[in-house]
LUMVOTI-308714 format. One line per 2 residues: their letters; for each residue x, y, z of C-alpha. Coordinates in Angstrom, 1 decimal, padded with zeros to 4 digits. Layout:
// residues N
a> X:Y:Z | ... .
***
This chain:
// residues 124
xx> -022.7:-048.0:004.1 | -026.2:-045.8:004.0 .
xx> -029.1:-048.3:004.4 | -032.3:-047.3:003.2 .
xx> -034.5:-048.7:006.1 | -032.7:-047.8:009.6 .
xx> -034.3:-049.3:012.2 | -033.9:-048.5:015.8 .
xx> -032.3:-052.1:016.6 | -029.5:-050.7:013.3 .
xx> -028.9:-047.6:015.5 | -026.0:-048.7:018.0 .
xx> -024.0:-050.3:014.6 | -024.7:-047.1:013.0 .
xx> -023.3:-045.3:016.0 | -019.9:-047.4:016.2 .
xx> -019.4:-047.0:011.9 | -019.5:-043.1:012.5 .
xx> -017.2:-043.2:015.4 | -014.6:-045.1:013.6 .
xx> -015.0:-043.2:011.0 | -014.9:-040.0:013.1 .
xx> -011.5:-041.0:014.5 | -009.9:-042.1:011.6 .
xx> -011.0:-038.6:010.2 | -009.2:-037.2:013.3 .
xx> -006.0:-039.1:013.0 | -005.4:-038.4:009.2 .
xx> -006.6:-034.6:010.8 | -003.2:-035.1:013.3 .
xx> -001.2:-036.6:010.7 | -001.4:-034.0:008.2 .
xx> -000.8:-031.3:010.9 | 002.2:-032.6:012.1 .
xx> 003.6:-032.8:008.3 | 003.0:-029.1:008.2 .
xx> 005.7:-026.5:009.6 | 005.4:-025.1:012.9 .
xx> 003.9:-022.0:013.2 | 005.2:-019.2:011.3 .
xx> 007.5:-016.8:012.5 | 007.1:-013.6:013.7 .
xx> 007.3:-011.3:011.0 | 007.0:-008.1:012.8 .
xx> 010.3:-008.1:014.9 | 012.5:-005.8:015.0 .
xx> 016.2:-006.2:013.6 | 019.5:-004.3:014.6 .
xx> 021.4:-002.9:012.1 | 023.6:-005.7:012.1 .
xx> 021.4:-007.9:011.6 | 019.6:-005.8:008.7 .
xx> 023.0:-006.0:006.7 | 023.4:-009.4:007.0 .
xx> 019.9:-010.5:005.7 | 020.6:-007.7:002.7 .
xx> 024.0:-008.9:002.3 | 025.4:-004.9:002.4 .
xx> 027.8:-002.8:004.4 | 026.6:-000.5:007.2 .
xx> 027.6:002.2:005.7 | 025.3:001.2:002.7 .
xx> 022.7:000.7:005.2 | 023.1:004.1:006.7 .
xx> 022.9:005.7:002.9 | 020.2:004.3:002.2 .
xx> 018.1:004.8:005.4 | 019.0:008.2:004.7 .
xx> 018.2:008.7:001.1 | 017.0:005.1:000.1 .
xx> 014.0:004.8:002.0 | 014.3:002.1:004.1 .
xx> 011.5:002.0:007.1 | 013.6:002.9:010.1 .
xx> 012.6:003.4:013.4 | 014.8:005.4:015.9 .
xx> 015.3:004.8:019.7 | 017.3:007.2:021.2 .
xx> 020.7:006.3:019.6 | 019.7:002.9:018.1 .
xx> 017.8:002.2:014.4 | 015.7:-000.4:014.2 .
xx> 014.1:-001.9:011.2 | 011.0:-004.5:011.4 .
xx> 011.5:-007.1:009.0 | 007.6:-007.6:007.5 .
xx> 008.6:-003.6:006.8 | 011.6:-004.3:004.8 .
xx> 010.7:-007.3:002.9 | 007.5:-004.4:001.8 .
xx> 010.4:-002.5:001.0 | 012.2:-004.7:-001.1 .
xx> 009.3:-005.7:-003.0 | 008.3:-002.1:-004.0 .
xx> 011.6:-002.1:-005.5 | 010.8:-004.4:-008.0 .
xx> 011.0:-003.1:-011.7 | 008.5:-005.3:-013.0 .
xx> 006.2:-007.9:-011.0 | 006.8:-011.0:-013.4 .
xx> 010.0:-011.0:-015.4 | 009.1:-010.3:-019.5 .
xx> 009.4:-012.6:-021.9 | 011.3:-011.6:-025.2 .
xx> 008.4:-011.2:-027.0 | 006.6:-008.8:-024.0 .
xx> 009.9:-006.6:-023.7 | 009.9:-006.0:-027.7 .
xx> 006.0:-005.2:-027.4 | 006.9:-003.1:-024.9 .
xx> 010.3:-000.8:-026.4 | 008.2:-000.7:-029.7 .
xx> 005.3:000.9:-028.2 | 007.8:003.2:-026.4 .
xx> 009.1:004.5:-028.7 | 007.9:007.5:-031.0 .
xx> 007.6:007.2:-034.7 | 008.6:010.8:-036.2 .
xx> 005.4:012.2:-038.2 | 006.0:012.7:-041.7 .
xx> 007.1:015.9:-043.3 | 003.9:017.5:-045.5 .
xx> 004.7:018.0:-048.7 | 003.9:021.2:-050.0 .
***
């Protein structure tokens, strides 16, 4: 496409070759947009209570334990609890026991380096 030697007489076929370029750039551009989602939800809303046991799958009264004593982040208007849900999905994952589940191998590393190994009596 590149010619070594441009002259000024090459420059209006030049000019059309980047524009159709240009806007077949652009409509891949459009095409590869619209194959994406939407925009992403928001996050940072805030959930009833009902709503907060349906997405955990638990009873309210588990709910109200563990906003108690569990930790969950709740947020109290008046008589109402709220919970954000980018807040409880932070939750959830600091729940985690391990980031990446172990393989056999790692979990045996792991109890044998656990445990203690009683030191040998001295014999006398």
């Amino acid at each position: 496409m590149q010619k070594e030697n441009l002259t000024f007489n090459d420059l209006p076929e030049m000019v059309v070759r980047l524009c159709k370029k240009i806007e077949s750039l652009e409509n891949v551009l459009k095409e590869s947009l619209a194959k994406e989602p939407s925009a992403k939800e928001n996050l940072h809303a805030p959930m009833t209570v009902e709503e907060v046991c349906s997405y955990l799958g638990i009873s309210k009264s588990s709910f109200y334990y563990k906003a108690k004593h569990g930790g969950i982040p709740v947020i109290k208007q008046g008589k109402h609890l709220f919970v954000y849900r980018d807040e409880l999905d932070k939750w959830l994952e600091t729940g985690r026991k391990s980031q990446v589940p172990l393989s056999i191998e790692e979990e045996h590393e792991q109890i044998l380096a656990a445990t203690r190994r009683k030191a040998k009596p001295r014999e006398l």
